[in-house]
C-alpha positions in Angstrom: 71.0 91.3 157.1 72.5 91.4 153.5 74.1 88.6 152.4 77.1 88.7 150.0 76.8 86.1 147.4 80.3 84.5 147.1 79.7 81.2 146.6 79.8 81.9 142.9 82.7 83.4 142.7 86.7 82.2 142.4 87.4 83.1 145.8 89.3 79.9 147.1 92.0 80.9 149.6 94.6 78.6 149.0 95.0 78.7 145.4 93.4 81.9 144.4 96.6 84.6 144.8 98.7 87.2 143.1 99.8 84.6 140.1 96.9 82.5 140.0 94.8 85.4 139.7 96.8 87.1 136.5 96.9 83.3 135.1 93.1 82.8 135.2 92.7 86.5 134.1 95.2 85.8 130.7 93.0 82.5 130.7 90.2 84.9 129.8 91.9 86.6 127.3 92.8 83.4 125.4 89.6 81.9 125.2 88.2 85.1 123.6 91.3 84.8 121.3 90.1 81.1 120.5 86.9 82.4 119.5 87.7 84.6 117.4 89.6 82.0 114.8 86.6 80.1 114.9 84.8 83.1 113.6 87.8 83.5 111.5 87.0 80.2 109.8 83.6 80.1 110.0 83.1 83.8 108.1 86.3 83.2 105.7 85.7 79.8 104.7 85.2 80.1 101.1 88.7 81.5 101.1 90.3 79.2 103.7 88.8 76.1 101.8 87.3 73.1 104.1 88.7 71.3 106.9 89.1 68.1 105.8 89.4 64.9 108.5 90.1 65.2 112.6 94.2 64.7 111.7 93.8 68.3 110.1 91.7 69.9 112.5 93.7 68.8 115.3 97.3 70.0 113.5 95.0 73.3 112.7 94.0 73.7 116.4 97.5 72.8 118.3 98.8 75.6 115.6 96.2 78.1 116.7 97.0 77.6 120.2 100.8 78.0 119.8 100.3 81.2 118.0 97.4 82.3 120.3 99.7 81.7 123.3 102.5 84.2 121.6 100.4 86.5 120.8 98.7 86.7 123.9 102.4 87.0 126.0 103.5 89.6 123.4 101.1 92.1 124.4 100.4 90.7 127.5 104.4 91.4 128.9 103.8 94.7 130.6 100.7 93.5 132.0 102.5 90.4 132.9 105.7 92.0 134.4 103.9 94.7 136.8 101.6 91.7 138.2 105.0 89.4 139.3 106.6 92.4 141.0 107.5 91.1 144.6 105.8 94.3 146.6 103.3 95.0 148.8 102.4 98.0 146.6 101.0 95.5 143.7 97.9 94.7 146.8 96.7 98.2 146.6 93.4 99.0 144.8 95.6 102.6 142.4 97.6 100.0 141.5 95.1 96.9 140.4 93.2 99.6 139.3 96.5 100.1 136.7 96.8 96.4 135.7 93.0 96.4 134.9 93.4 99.2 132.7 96.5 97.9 130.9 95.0 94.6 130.7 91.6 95.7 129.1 93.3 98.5 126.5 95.9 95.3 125.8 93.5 92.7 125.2 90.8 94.7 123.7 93.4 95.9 120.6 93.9 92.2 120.5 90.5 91.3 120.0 90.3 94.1 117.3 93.1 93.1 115.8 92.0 90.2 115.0 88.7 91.3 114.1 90.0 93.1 111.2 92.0 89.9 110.4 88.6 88.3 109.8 87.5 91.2 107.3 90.6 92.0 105.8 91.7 88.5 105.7 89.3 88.1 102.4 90.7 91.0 100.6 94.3 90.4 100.8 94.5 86.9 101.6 96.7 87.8 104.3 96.3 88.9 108.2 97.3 92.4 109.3 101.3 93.2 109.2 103.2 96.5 109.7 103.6 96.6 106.6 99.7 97.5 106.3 100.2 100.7 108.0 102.0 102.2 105.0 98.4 103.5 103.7 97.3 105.0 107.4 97.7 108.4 106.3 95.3 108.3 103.7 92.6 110.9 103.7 90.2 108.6 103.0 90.8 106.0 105.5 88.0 107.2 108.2 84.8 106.6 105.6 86.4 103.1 104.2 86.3 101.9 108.1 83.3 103.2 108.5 81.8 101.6 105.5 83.6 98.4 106.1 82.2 98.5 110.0 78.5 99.3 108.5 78.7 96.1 106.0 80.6 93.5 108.7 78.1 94.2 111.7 78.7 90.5 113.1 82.1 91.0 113.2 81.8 94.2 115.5 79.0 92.4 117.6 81.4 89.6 118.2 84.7 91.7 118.8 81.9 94.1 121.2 80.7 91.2 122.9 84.0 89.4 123.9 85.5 92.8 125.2 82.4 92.6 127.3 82.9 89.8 128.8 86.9 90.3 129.6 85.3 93.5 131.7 82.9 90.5 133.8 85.6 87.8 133.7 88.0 90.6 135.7 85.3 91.5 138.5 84.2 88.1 137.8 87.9 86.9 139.5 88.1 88.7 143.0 91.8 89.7 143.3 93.1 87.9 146.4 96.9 89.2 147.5 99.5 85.9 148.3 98.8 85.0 151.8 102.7 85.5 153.1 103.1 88.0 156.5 107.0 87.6 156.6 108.3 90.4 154.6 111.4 88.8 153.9 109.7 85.5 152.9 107.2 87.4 150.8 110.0 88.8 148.7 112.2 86.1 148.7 109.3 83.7 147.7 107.4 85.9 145.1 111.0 87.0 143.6 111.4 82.8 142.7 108.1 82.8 141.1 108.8 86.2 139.7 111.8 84.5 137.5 110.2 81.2 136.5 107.3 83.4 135.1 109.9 85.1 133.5 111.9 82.5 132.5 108.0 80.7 131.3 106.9 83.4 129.6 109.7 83.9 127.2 110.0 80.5 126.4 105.9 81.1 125.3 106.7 84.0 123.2 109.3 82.1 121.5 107.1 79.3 120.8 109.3 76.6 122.1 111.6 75.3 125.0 114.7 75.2 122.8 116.8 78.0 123.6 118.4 77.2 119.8 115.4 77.5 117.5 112.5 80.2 118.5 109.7 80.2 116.5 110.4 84.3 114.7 108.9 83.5 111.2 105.5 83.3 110.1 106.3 81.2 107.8 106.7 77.9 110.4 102.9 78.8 110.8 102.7 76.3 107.6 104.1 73.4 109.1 100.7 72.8 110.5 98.7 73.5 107.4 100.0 75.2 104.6 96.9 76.1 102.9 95.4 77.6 106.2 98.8 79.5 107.7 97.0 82.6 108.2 93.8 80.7 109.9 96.7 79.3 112.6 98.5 82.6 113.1 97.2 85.3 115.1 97.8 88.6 115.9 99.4 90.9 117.1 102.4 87.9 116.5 102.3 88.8 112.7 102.5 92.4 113.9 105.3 92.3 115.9 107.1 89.7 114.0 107.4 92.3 111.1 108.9 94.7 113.2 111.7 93.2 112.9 113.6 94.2 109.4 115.3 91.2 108.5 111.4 89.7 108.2 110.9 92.1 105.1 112.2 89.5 102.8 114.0 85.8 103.2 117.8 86.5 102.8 118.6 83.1 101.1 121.6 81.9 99.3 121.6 78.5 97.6 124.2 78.5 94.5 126.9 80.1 93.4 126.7 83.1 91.1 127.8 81.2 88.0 125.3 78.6 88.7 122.2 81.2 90.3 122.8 82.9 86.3 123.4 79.7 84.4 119.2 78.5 86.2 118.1 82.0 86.3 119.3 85.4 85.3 117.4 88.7 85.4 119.4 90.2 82.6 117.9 90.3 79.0 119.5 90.7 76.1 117.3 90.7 72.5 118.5 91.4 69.2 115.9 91.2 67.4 111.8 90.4 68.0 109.5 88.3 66.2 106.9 90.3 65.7 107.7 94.4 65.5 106.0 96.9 66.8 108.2 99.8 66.9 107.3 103.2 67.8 103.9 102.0 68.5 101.8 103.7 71.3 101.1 102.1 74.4 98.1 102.1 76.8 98.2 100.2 79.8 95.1 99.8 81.9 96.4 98.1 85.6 92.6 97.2 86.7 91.3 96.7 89.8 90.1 93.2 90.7 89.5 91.8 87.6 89.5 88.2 88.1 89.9 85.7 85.9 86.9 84.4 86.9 84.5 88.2 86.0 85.4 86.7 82.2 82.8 84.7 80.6 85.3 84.6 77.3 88.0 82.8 80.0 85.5 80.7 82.2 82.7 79.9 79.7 81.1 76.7 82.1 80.8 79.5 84.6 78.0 81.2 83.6 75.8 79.3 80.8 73.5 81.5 79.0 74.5 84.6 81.4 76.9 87.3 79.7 79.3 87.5 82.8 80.1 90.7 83.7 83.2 92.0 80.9 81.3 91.3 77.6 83.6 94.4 75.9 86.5 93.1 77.3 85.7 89.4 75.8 84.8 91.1 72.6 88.7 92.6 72.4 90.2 89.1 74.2 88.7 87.5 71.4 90.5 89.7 68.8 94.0 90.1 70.6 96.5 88.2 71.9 95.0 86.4 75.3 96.7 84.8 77.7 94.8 82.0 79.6 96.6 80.8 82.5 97.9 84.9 83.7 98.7 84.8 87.3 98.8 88.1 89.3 102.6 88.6 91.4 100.9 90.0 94.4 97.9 90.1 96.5 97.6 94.3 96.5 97.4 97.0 94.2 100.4 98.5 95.1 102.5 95.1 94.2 101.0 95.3 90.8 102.7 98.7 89.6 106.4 97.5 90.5 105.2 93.9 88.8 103.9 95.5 85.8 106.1 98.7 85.4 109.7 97.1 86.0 109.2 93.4 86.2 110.0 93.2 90.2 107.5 91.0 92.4 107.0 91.4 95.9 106.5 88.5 98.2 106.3 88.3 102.1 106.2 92.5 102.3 105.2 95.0 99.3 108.4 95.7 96.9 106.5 99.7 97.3 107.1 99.7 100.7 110.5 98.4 101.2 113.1 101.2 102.1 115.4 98.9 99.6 113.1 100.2 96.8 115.2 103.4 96.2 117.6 102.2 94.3 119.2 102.0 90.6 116.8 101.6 88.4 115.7 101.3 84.3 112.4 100.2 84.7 110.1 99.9 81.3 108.6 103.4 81.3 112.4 104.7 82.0 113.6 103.2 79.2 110.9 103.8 76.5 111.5 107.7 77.7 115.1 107.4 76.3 113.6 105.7 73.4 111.5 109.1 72.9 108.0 108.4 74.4 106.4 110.5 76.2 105.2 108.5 79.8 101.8 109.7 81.6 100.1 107.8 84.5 96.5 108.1 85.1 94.8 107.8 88.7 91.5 109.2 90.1 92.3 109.1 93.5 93.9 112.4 95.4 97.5 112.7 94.8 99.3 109.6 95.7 96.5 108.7 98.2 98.0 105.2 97.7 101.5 105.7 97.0 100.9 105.5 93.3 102.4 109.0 92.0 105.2 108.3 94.0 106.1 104.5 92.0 105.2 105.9 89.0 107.8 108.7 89.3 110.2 106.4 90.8 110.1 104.3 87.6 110.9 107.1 84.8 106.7 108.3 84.3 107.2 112.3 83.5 103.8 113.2 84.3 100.9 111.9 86.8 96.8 113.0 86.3 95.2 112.8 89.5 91.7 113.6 90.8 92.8 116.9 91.1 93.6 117.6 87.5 90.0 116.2 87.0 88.0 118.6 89.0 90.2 121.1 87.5 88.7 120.7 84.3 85.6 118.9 84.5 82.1 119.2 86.6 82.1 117.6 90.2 79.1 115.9 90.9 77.8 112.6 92.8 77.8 111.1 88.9 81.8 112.4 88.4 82.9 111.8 92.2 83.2 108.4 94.5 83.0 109.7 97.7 85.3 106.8 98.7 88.1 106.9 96.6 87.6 109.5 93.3 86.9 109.9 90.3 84.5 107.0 88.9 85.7 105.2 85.9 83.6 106.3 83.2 84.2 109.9 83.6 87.8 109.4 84.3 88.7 107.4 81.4 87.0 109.9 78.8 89.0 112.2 80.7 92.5 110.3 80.0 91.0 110.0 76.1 91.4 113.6 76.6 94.5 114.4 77.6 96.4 111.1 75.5 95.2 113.2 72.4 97.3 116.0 73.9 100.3 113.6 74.5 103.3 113.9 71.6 103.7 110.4 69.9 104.6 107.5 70.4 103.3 107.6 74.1 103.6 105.8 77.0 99.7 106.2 79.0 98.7 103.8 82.1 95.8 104.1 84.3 95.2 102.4 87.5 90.9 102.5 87.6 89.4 103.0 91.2 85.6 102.1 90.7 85.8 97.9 91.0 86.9 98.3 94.6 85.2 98.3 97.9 82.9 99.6 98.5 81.6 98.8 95.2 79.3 101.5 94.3 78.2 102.8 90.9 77.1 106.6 90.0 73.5 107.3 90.6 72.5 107.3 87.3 73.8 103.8 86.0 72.6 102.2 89.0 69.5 100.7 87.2 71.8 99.8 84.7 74.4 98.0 85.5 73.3 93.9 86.3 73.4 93.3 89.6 76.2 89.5 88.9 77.0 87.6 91.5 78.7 89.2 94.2 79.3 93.1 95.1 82.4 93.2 93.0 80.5 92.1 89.6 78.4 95.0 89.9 81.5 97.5 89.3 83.2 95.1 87.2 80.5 95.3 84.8 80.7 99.5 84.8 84.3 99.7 84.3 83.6 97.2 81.9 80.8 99.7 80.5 83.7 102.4 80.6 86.3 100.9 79.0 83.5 100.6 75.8 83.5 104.1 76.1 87.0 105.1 76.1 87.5 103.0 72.9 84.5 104.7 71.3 85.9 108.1 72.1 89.5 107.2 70.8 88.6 105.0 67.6 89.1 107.8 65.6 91.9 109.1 66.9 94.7 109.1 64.5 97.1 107.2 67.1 94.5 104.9 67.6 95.6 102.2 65.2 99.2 102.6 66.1 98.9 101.8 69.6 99.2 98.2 71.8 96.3 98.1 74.4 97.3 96.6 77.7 95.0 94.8 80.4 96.1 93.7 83.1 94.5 92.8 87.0 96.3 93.6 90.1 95.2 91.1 91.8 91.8 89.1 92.4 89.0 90.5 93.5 88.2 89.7 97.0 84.9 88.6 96.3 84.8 85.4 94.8 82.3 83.7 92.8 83.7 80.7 91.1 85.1 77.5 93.2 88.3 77.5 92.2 89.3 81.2 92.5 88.8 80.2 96.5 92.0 78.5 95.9 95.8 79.0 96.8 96.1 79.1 92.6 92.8 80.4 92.0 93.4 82.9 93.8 96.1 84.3 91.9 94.0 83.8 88.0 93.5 87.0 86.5 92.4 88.8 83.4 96.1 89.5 81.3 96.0 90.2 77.6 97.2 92.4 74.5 95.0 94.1 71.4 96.4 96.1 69.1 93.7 97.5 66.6 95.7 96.7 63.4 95.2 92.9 64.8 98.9 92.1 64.3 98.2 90.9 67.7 96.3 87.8 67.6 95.8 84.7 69.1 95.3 83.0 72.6 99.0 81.6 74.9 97.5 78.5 77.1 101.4 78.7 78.4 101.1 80.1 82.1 102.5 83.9 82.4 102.7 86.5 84.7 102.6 90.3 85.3 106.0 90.3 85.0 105.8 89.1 81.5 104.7 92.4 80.7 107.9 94.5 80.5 109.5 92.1 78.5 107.4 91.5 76.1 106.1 95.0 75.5 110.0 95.8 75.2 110.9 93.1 72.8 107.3 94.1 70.5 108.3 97.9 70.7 111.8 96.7 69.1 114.4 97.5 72.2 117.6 96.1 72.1 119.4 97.5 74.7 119.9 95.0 77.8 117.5 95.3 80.6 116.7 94.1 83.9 113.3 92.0 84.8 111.9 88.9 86.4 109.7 87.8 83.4 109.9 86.0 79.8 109.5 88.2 76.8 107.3 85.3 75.6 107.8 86.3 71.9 110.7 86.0 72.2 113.1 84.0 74.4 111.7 80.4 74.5 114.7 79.3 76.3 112.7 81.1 79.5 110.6 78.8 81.7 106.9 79.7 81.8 106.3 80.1 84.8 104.3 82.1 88.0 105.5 83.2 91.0 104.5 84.8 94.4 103.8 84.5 98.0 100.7 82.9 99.5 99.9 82.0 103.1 103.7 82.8 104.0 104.9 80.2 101.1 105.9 81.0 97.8 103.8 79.6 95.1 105.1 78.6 92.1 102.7 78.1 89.1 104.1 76.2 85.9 102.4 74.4 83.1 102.9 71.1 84.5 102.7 71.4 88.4 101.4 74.0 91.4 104.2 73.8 94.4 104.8 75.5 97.7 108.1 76.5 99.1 109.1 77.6 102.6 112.5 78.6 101.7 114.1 75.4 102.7 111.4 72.7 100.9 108.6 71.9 98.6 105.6 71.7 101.8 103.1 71.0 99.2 101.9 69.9 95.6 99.5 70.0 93.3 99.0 69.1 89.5 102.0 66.9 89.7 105.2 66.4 91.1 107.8 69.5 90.4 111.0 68.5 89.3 114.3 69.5 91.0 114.9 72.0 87.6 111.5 73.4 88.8 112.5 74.0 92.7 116.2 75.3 92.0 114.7 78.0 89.5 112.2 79.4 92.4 115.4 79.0 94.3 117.6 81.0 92.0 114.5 83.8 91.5 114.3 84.0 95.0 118.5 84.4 95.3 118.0 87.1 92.7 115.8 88.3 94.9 117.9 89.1 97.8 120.7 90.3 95.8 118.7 93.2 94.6 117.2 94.6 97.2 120.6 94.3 99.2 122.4 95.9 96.5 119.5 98.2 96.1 120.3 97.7 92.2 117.5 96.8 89.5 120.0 97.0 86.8 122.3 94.7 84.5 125.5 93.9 85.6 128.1 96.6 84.4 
């Protein structure tokens, strides 16, 4: 005779029913949820920084589970709701055979989900949002998962191996029906524990028993440990918390009007700059990942007798205006255009994809168009592949060059073309040399270069050329460092060439770090910001801490416009009476970056400090920026007052 092995199996009469089972079954779930964040720290640790002490990793763990236990009754509710229904239908094997699918498509996207946290977590600084979604269209989109699934293996085998086991833990717990042959009593009694599941579960997905005061911000994730909110949230809470519109951006209010403009006022009024540049060309190169840290010229203990991996750009840092302490506005490219273009940061959701973004505008290229430049913007990606046309328009550019007007006129080969994202950056930028020298002077030109992004790749034929650095990213830094030498040596002799202001600017930092401090909240913002102008009326170095957002005003003030404007930044040539000062939004906290002090704000307080203690002038001005803040974007205005 056969005999059925049981005996290892949950099949305990009494206690083992309808409820029990889905409870044991969501038990499952969360455990594999509770792995995952340990994979989450372990693989992003350099970015998450060290657990330091058992009073942290306790506060870090009791955060994860709160957040885990949301996250799990979020997409758990249908699953959740069809298993309390108080019929006799929920016993038959169509309809478990329903709840096992639901459950496993459910838990499996959570699993995912926060699978791509642990990847995408070190490239944003930030877990997955809807937000995120605004690129999905993207042509592209299918070889950069594919390539990002090829280079994170571990991750997949983890996410793989945990689905796997959900599929064995739900055989693994033999359904048993509640044990209840009165009809009537059946109902009556499984209707009861129908509500306080209920009643249980949304208490759980509002993180607390007080029916005053659920837990709907991410934010509150940083009561446990600021530096590490994103380790203690989880997905798909951030996901679903975005949903919700009023989550875009903190609707705050702290002073009056008069007092908001007498700490802080967007509106700029100069009459006349220190140092004049008028009708001089511009050229602004936004650059991709350019840390701080790829800089030998700004980190010179970081690499000893090694060049680093910008030795051209040194060379030009070291005869223009640098700026030491820059700090990037926001953690993605598409944050950098708004920053750099009109002065407008973006903090807990991209200013680009905000539906207040269409609006009344004079942003920088705008107004030097009414000055009489002529405005370009250079990108070698397909046409607004990432939203880029599309900004650039919206702030007053006439015309946009993509990768299509480069295959148009140029050979396509695997030297020319990325397969990833376009047109590599040497090619491309003799390209834009080009067509500037077509452009009618002065002229506005900006490019946003592709090739120092994942997945860091460099043509064929510089690939024994090009030092290998540190880390992935300081491979391709050091080519687009190798093409911007040869955009300047195609333009030297340009007749426009000594008349023009170079730009450089990061958009953010590059997601592979090499130097300890750029694994920090701060460090992580420290990028590569400086002027050169050929004539070298531009020279010098600014230890006084400045932003992207600088850039507007001081390009305004240089090129000798004196019509009011609107921006978040200092012209810091001239209006001293302006703080220096950084700002943007880290871990769900806005960091605030001045010469004296590093703080953290959650909207109501300072949650942390570094480098000193701020003072209240320093709190009430984040305050006031942030006021500023919501007043634009409900007014959808970006102009000065009338």
């Amino acid at each position: 005779m056969r005999r059925k092995n049981t005996e290892t199996k949950i099949t305990h009469p009494f206690w083992q029913n309808d409820i029990t089972t889905m409870l044991l079954r969501l038990l499952a779930a969360f455990i594999a949820m509770s792995v995952i964040d340990i994979a989450f720290y372990m693989i992003d640790k350099p970015y998450l920084g060290h657990i330091t002490g058992f009073a942290e990793s306790w506060s870090i763990a009791c955060g994860s589970l709160r957040f885990n236990l949301m996250s799990l009754l979020i997409a758990n509710s249908p699953f959740i709701l069809l298993s309390i229904l108080p019929f006799h239908f929920r016993e038959k094997r169509w309809y478990q055979g329903i709840l096992y699918a639901i459950y496993l498509i459910v838990n499996s996207a959570v699993i995912i989900m926060n699978s791509v946290d642990i990847i995408y977590y070190s490239h944003t600084m930030k877990r997955l949002t809807l937000e995120d979604t605004h690129f999905t269209s993207n042509s592209n989109n299918l070889p950069i998962i594919s390539d990002f699934a090829l280079h994170n293996l571990p991750v997949i085998i983890i996410a793989l191996t945990l689905i796997g086991l959900l599929i064995y833990s739900w055989h693994y717990i033999i359904y048993r029906p509640t044990s209840i042959e009165n009809k009537r009593r059946y109902n009556l009694v499984n209707t009861i524990v129908a509500l306080v599941v209920i009643a249980l579960g949304a208490c759980g997905i509002r993180g607390t028993f007080n029916p005053t005061k659920p837990w709907t911000k991410m934010n509150e994730a940083a009561a446990y440990s600021p530096e590490k909110t994103w380790l203690t949230l989880s997905n798909p809470y951030c996901f679903f918390r975005t949903l919700d519109k009023d989550t875009e951006y903190d609707k705050v209010h702290y002073f009056s009007d008069e007092e908001r403009d007498r700490i802080f006022s967007p509106e700029h009024h100069i009459d006349s700059s220190n140092v004049d540049l008028s009708q001089y060309n511009v050229v602004v190169f936004i650059m991709e990942s350019f840390s701080k840290e790829h800089s030998k010229y700004l980190c010179p203990d970081l690499y000893g007798h090694e060049p680093g991996c910008t030795p051209f750009l040194d060379s030009l840092m070291q005869e223009g205006y640098t700026f030491t302490h820059a700090y990037a506005n926001g953690m993605k490219s598409i944050e950098a255009m708004p920053a750099v273009f009109a002065s407008i940061p973006s903090f807990k959701t991209s200013f680009a994809t905000l539906p207040d973004t269409f609006g009344e505008f004079e942003a920088m290229p705008e107004i030097l168009s009414k000055q009489g430049y002529s405005t370009a913007f250079f990108s070698g990606s397909e046409r607004n592949s990432m939203g880029f046309e599309d900004m650039a328009k919206l702030f007053g550019i006439e015309k946009c060059y993509c990768r299509e007007e480069y295959e148009s006129a140029y050979p396509v080969n695997d030297s020319t073309i990325e397969p990833f994202w376009g047109v590599y950056d040497m090619p491309y930028f003799l390209f834009m040399a080009d067509e500037i020298h077509k452009m009618q002077e002065p002229f506005f030109a900006s490019v946003f270069n592709l090739t120092s992004h994942h997945p860091y790749r460099v043509p064929p034929d510089y690939a024994d050329i090009v030092p290998q650095g540190h880390t992935p990213e300081q491979r391709v830094v050091a080519y687009t460092d190798m093409a911007f030498r040869a955009f300047f040596n195609r333009v030297k002799d340009e007749p426009w060439f000594c008349n023009t202001v170079f730009v450089f600017v990061a958009d953010h930092v590059a997601p592979l770090t090499y130097a300890p401090q750029s694994c920090t909240m701060k460090g992580h913002s420290s990028i590569i910001q400086f002027l050169y102008t050929p004539d070298g009326t531009l020279h010098g170095t600014d230890s006084t801490t400045v932003q992207q957002l600088d850039l507007m005003p001081t390009l305004l003030g240089l090129l000798g416009n004196k019509e009011p404007y609107f921006a978040f930044g200092r012209d810091v040539f001239n209006e001293p009476q302006r703080q220096p000062v950084a700002f943007n939004c880290l871990n769900q906290l806005y960091q605030c970056i001045t010469d004296s002090t590093t703080f953290y704000f959650d909207t109501e307080k300072v949650v942390e400090t570094i480098e000193g203690k701020p003072e209240k002038e320093d709190v009430d001005f984040l305050k006031a920026v942030l006021q500023c803040y919501t007043e634009s974007l409900t007014n959808r205005k970006y102009t000065i007052k009338e």
